[in-house]
C-alpha positions as CSV (number, residue, x, y, z in Angstrom):
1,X,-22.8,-21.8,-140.7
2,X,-21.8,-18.6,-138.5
3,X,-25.0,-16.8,-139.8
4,X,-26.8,-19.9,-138.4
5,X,-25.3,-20.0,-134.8
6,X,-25.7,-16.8,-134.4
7,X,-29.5,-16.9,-135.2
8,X,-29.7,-19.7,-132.6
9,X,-27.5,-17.6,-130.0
10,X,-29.6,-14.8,-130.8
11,X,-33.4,-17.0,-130.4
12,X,-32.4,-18.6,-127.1
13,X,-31.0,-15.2,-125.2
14,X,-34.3,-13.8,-126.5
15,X,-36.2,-17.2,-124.9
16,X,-34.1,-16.4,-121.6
17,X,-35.2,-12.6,-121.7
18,X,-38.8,-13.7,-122.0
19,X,-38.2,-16.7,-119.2
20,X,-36.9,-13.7,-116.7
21,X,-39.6,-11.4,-117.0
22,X,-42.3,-13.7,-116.4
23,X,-40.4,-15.3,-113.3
24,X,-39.9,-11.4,-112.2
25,X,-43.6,-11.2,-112.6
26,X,-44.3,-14.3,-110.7
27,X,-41.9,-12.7,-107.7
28,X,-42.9,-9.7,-107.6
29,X,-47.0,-11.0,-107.3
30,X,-46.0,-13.4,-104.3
31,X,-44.3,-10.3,-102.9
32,X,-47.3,-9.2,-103.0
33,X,-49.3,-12.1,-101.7
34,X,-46.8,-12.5,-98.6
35,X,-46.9,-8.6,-97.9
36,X,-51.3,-9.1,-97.7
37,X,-50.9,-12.6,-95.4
38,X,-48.5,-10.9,-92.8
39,X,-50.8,-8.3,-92.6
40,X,-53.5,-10.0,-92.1
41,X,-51.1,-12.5,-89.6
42,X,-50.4,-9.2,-87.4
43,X,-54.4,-8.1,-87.3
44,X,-55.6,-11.7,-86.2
45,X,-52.5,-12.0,-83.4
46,X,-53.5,-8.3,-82.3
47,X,-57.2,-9.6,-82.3
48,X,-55.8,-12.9,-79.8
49,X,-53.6,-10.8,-78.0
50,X,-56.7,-8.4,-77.4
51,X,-58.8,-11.2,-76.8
52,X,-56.4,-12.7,-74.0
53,X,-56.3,-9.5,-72.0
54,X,-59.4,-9.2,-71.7
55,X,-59.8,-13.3,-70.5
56,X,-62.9,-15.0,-70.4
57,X,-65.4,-12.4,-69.4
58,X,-64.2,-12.9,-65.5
59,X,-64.5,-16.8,-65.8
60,X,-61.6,-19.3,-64.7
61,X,-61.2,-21.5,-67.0
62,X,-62.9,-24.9,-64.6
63,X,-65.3,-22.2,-63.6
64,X,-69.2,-23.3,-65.1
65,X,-70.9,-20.6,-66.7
66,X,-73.7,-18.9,-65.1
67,X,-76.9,-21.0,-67.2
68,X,-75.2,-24.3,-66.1
């Protein structure tokens, strides 16, 4: 009966070894998806922040453009 439990101790710390690992995997590659979309974030808010400075070509915004 000991010989038994300790087979099953020994099978579910093995399953829980197994269960960590691939959750460790699965962190570390949305790490690694979160690191990409913040940098991509940071180039499109430079791009907007670049694109505000530089306003609408001179236009006010009620202003008509010049082939109306």
């Amino acid at each position: 009966m000991r010989e038994e439990r300790l087979v099953n101790i020994e099978t579910k710390i093995a399953f829980q070894e197994d269960q960590i690992e691939a959750l460790n995997k699965t962190v570390y590659e949305q790490q690694q998806k979160l690191e990409r979309l913040e940098t991509i974030c940071e180039a499109l808010a430079r791009q907007l922040r670049a694109l505000s400075d530089t306003g609408n070509d001179g236009l006010s915004t009620n202003e008509r453009p010049p082939h109306y």
